[in-house]
N, C-alpha and C positions, 0 to 999 in steps of 0.2 A: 356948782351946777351938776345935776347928775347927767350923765351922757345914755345916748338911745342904746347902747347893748347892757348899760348897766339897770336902766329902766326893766328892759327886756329880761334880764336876769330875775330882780327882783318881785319882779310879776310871774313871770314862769315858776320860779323858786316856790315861791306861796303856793300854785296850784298843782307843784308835785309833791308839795310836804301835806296836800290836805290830800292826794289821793292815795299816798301811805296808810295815809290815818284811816283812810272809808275803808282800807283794805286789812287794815289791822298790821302791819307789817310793824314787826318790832324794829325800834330805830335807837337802841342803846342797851349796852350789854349791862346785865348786873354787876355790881363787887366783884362778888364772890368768884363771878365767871372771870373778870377781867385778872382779878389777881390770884388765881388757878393755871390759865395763861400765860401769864408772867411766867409764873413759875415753871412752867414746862418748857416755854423757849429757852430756859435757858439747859437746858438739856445738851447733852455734847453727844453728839451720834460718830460711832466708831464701828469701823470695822471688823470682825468676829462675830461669835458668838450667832454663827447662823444667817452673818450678814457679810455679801459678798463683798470686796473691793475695788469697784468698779470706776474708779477715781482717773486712772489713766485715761479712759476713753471720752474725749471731745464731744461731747454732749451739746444741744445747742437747744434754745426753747424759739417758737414763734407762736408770736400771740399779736392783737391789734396795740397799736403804738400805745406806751404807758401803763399798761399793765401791769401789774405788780402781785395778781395771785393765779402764781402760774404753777400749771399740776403738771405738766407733761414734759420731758426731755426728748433730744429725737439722737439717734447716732444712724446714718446707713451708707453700709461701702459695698462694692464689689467682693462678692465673693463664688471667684468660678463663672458657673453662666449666669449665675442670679446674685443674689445681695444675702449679708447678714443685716439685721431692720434689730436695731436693741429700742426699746421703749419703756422710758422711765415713768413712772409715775409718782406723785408725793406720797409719803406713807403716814396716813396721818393717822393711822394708828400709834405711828410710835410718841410723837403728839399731846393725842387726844386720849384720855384712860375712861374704860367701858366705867361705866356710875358714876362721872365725874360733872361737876356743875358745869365744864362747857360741854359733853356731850347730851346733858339733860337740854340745853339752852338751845344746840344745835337742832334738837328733834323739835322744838318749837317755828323752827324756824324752815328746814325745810331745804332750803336751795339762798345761795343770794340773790341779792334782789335789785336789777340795776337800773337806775331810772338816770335820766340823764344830766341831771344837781349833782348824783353822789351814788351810793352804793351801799347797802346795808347786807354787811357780810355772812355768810353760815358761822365762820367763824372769828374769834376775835383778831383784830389785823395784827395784832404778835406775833400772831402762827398764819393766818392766812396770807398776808402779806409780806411775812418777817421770816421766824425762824421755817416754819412747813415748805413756805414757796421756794418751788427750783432757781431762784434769782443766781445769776451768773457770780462765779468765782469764792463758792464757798461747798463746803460739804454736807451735802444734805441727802438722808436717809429717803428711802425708793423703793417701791414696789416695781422691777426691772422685768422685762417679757423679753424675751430673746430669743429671735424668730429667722429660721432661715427661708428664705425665697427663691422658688429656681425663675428660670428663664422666663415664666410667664406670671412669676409676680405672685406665684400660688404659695402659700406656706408647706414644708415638709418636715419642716420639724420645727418643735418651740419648748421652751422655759417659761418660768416663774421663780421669781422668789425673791427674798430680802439681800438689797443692794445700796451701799455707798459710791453716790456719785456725785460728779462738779459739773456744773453746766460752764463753755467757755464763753458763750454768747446770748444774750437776750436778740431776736432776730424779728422784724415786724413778717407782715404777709407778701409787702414789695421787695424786701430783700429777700426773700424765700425765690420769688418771681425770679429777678431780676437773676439771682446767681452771684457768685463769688466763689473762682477757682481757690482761692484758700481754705475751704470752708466745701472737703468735697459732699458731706451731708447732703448739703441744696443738688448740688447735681444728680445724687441718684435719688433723692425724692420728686426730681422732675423725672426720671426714669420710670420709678416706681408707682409715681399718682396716674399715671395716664393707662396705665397697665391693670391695674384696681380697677380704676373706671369701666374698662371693656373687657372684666371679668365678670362687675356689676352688670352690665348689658349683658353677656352671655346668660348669668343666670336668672335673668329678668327681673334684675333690680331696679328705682326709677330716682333719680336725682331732677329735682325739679330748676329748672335755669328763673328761681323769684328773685326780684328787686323787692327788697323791703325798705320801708319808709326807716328813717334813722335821723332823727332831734341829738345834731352835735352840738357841742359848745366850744367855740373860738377864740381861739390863744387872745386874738384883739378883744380887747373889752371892748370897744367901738362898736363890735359885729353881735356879739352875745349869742344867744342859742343860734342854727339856721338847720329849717328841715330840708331833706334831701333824698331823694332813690340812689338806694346803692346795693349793686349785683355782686357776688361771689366773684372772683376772680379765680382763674387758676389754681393759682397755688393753694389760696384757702382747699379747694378742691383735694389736691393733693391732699393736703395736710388730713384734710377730713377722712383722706379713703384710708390713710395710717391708723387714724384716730376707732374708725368704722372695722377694720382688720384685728385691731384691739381687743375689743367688746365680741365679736365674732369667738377670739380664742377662748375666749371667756367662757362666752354660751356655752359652745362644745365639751367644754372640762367640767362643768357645772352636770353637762346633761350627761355626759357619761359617768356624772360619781352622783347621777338622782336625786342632787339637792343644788339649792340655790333661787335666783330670782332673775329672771329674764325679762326683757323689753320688749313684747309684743304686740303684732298689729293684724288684723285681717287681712287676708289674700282680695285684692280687686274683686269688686260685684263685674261681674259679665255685664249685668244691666247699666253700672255705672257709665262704664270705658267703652258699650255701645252708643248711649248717651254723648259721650264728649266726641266720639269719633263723629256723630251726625254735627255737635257746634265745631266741630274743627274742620269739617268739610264747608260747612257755611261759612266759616270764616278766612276760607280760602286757601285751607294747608290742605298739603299733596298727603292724601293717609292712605295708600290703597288699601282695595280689599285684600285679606289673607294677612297684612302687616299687625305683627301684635304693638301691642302699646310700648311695651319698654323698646322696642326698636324704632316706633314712629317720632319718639318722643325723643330720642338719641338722634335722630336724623331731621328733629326742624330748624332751621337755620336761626342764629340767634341775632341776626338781624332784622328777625320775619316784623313787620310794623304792626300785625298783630300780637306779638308773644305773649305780653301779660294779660291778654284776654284769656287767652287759652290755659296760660300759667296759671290763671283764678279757678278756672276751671275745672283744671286738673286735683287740684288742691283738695275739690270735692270728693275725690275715688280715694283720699287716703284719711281714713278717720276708722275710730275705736284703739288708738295705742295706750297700752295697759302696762301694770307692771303687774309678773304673776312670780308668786313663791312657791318651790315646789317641794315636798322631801319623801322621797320613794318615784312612782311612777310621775313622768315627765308631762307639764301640762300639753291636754289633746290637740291644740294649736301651740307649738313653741315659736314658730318662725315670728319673724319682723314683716310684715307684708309687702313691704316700697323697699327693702333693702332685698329680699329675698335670700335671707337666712336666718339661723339662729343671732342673737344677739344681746348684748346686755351692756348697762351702764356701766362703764369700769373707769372712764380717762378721766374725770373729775372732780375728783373725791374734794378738794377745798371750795365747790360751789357746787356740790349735789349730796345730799344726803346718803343716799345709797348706795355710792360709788365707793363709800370705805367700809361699810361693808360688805361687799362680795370680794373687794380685794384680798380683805383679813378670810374670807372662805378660801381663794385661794391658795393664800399663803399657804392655809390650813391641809388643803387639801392636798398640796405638793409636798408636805412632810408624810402624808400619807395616814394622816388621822382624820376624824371626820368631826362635824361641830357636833356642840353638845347642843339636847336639849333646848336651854335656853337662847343658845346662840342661833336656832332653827326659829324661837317663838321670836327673837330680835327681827331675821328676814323675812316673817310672815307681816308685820307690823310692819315695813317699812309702805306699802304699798297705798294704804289711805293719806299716812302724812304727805307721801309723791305727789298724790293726786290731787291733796288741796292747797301744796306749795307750786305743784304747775298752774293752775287756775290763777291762782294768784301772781301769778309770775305774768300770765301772759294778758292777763284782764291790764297789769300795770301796764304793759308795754302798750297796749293798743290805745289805752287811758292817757297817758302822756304824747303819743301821737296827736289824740285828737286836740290836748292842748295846746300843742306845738302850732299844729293845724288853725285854730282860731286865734292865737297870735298873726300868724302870718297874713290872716284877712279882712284883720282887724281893721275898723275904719275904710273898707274897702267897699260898704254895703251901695248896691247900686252896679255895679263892675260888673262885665261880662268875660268868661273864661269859658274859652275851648275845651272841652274834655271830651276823654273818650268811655264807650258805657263796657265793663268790665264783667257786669253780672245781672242780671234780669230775677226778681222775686217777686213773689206774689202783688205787692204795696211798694214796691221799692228798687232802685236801681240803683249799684254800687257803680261811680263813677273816678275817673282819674284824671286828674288835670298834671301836666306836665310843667306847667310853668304857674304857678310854686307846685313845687309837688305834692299834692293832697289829695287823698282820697275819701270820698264820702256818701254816702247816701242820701238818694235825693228821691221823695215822695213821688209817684206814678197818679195819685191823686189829683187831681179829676180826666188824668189824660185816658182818653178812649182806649188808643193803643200802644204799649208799651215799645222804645224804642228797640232795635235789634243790637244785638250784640256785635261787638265793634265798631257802632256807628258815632260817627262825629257828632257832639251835641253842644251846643251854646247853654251854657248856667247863668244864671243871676246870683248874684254877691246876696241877701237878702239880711244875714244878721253873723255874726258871730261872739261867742258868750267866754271868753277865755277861762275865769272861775270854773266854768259848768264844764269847760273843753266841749262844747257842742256850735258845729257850724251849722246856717242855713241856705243850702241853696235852691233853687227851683229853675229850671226847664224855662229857657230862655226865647225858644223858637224850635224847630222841626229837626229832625237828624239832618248833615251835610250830606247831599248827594255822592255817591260814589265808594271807592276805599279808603280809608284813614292813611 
């Protein structure tokens, strides 16, 4: 007899392997590439020849439980009134060989790609998961940054360059949190993250406090997939403003030697952040006048019972992020918009394509030679494949929500569910029900007048299509009187 999670598996299984397919998403490496692969893990990275020894220093990685393709090492101690911050990265250059059938295979592919069945990698799991990944207690070759920080967490000096190191710890995002005097790392990255953050604030950068929807799958086979909202914690935070300080040094070394590829985003429309300032005063947050945005935004309490209204809404002032390649004069917008500075993709090279190449620029660039030619025509080229490997990346993610979504309401048609109304369009109102947690749009057709934003609303169960991932709900009765 099959049991209800292993049902649930096999029925979810089928309609994330058919949205692979809608999506084109390659799901198996070739020969050639696999046993290319092979043969490069077994490669024995050593010391010398340009590469530093960095083996002594206690390295630790934090990533979400179970991971296995992990690009980042962290080391940070006191040093004076601030810290030394060393930041390792995979080097998958040494890897992966420029004309090689997994680098051809890689540029097909773009980014990895993670649905929540399985995981179809940039790279072959030999090297992505095996010999490339920083996994604890082995030696593996680094692209190392080594950055001092004074007292407010500001960088004043830094490095680059080719580094042998050992990670001693694979570390989730709760033991980051939680701490462990052994392990002084975690303690000055709780020093360090909070200090980032309200540097972020000073120069008007904006970290948004979203809950995104997340289709896990549970250890019990009894339970099978269950969807969930789950917010940023802390530490993730931390971790991200190391990760964010990274790609920054980046930028800066790039733009001061005229060449390279940045991650850019437009500076806030005035029109936009006027706009939300009037739906955040209707929806009941304290915004005075004269208060700019990255400061009102830093200051609304993350228990406000509206948040993820306005969190939707925010969401809207940050659009057009591009990748630009640049060589001589630096593109006329270089900043990051929402971060407020320069920036670029550097911390992930074995799940982003373009992240081993700017690294190999830097290497490059720290010997003090410059790319060739072709290696300028490789960073001009990465910027399309980026764009239609994010597309794709994020159309799956949203795509496997919704089936997750139609699983869970399954059989449920008839049922009324409390939600709250998140977003207001032309035909349509993006709603959020808290209990299951689902998000969806529900037709404004034939209603006279659109509900207000954050108002309480009764749905109807009407249909849900798991194959299709499409739920149906409709408007059940009038908004609830009062505040959510």
């Amino acid at each position: 007899m099959t049991a209800p999670g292993q049902a649930a598996d096999a029925t979810l299984d089928a309609a994330f392997a058919r949205l692979r397919d809608e999506l084109a998403i390659r799901d198996a490496f070739p020969p050639d590439v696999l046993e290319e692969a092979e043969r490069t893990a077994a490669r024995v990275p050593a010391a010398g020849a340009g590469r530093a020894d960095a083996t002594d220093v206690p390295f630790v990685t934090v990533d979400p439980p179970g991971s296995r393709d992990l690009d980042q090492a962290v080391h940070a101690e006191r040093d004076g009134d601030g810290w030394r911050l060393r930041y390792a990265i995979a080097d998958v250059g040494f890897w992966v060989d420029r004309g090689g059938a997994v680098e051809r295979e890689a540029w097909l592919r773009g980014v990895t790609f993670y649905a929540p069945d399985r995981r179809e990698t940039l790279y072959p799991p030999a090297l992505s998961e095996g010999a490339a990944s920083l996994l604890p207690d082995a030696p593996r070759p680094a692209v190392l940054f080594d950055v001092r920080l004074d007292a407010r967490a500001e960088p004043t000096a830094w490095s680059v360059g080719r580094a042998l190191v050992r990670s001693r710890a694979q570390l989730t995002y709760a033991e980051l949190q939680a701490g462990d005097p052994r392990i002084p790392t975690l303690g000055a990255l709780a020093e360090i993250g909070p200090l980032r953050l309200a540097r972020e604030a000073e120069r008007g950068g904006v970290s948004l406090p979203a809950r995104e929807q997340q289709v896990q799958r549970r250890a019990a086979a009894a339970l099978g997939y269950a969807l969930e909202f789950e917010a940023p914690t802390d530490a993730e935070e931390w971790n991200a403003q190391v990760s964010l300080l990274t790609g920054h040094l980046a930028a800066l070394r790039m733009l001061d030697a005229r060449v390279g590829v940045l991650r850019t985003m437009p500076r806030f429309d005035p029109r936009d952040v006027a706009k939300l300032r009037r739906v955040a005063l209707t929806l009941g947050f304290d915004w005075p006048e004269g208060t700019d945005y990255p400061d009102f935004l830093r200051r609304v309490p993350r228990d406000h019972p509206r948040l993820d209204v306005l969190v939707r809404q925010a969401q809207r002032t940050m659009r057009g992020a591009d990748y630009v390649a640049f060589d001589g004069a630096p593109p006329e917008q270089p900043l990051h918009g929402a971060l407020a500075f320069a920036y670029a993709h550097v911390t992930a090279p074995l799940r982003r394509l373009a992240d081993r190449y700017v690294l190999d620029l830097l290497l490059t660039l720290a010997e003090g030679a410059r790319p060739s030619p072709a290696e300028v025509a490789t960073l001009r080229s990465l910027a399309p494949v980026m764009h239609a490997a994010g597309r794709a990346e994020g159309t799956l993610a949203r795509r496997a929500v919704d089936v997750a979504e139609a699983w869970t309401l399954r059989g449920r048609a008839g049922d009324t569910l409390a939600a709250v109304v998140v977003d207001v369009r032309r035909a349509e109102a993006e709603v959020q029900v808290e209990d299951p947690p689902v998000r969806a749009e529900v037709s404004l057709v034939p209603r006279a007048e659109p509900p207000p934003l954050g108002a309480r609303v009764p749905l109807r169960v009407e249909r849900g299509d798991v194959a299709a991932g499409r739920v149906r709900l409709a408007f059940a009765g009038p908004p609830a009187a009062g505040p959510p």
